[in-house]
DOMARVEX-838410 format. One record per residue (C-alpha): x, y, z; residue in three letters. Coordinates in steps of 0.25 Angstrom, whole numbers, plus 2048, in hexadecimal, padded with zeros to 3 digits. Example, Ala and Ser with C-alpha at 12.3 -4.5 7.8 and 13.67 -1.06 7.14 Angstrom:
DOMARVEX-838410
 east north  up residu
  831   7EE 81F    ALA
  837   7FC 81D    SER
//
This chain:
DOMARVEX-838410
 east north  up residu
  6CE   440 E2F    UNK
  6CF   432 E28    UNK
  6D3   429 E30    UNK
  6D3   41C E29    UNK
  6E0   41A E22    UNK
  6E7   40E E1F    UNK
  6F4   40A E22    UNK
  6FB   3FF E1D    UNK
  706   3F8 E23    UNK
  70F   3EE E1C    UNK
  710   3E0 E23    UNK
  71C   3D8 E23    UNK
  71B   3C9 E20    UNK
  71E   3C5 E2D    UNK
  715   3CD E34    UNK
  70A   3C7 E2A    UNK
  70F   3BA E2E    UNK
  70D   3BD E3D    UNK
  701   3C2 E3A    UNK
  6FC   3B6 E33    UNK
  700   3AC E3E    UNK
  6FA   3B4 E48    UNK
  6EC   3B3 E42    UNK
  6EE   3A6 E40    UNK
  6EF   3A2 E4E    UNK
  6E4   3AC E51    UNK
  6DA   3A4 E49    UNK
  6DF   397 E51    UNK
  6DE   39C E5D    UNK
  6D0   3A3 E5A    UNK
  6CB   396 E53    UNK
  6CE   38F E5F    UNK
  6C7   396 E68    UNK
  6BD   396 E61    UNK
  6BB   387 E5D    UNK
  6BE   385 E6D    UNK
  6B3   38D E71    UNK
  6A9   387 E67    UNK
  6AB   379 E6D    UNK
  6AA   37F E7C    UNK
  69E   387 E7A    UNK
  698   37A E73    UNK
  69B   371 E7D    UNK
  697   37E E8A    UNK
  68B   37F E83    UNK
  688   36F E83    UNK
  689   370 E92    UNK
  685   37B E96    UNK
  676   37E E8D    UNK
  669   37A E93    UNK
  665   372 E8D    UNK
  673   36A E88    UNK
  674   369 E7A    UNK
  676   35B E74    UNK
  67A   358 E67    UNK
  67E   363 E5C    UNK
  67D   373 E62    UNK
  672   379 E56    UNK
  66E   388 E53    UNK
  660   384 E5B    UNK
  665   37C E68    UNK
  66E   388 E6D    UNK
  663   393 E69    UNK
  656   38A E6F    UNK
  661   38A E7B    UNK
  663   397 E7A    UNK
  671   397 E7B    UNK
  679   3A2 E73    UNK
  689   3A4 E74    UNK
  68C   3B1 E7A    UNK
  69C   3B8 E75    UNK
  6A0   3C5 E7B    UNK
  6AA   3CA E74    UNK
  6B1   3D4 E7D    UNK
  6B6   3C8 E86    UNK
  6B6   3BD E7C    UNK
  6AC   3B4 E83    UNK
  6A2   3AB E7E    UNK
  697   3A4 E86    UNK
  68B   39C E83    UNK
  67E   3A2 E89    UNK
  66F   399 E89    UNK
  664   3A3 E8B    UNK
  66C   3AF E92    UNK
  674   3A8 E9B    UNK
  684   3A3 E9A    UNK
  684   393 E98    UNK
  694   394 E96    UNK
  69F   39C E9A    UNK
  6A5   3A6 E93    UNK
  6B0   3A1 E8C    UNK
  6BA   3AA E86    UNK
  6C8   3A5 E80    UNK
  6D0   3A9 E8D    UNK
  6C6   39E E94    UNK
  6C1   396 E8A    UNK
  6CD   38A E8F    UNK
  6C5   389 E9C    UNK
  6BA   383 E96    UNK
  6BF   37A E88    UNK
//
């Protein structure tokens, strides 16, 4: 039994539109996130590693520190790790405005 058949349906303008707009504030919403949690695990990591990391954050200062970020992706969290144990919390984007 073949089951991969195609079915086409015809979009209306509006509905294309709609569409459009809502991807649009998809990538806002996602882009912010995003550039949110960038500057808060920047500035969780300048606290929170041992040593503290002073001046630019470089390839080799989080690997000689052993810090790796950690993302589950069933609950959307990320968190930073330094050598097995959690150095942040895990920050998700229902949480994520208790800590910027």
């Amino acid at each position: 039994m073949k089951l991969n058949k195609k079915i086409e349906v015809e979009i209306s303008p509006e509905m294309q539109k709609l569409s459009e707009e809502i991807q649009e504030i998809n990538n806002k919403v996602i882009s912010t996130y995003m550039k949110n949690l960038d500057k808060l695990m920047e500035r969780l990591v300048r606290e929170n590693a041992s040593p503290p990391i002073k001046g630019e954050i470089t390839k080799g200062k989080l690997k000689w520190r052993g810090l790796i970020m950690c993302r589950c992706f069933e609950t959307n969290e990320t968190w930073i790790q330094q050598r097995g144990e959690d150095i942040t919390p895990r920050i998700s984007p229902k949480n994520i405005h208790k800590y910027l």
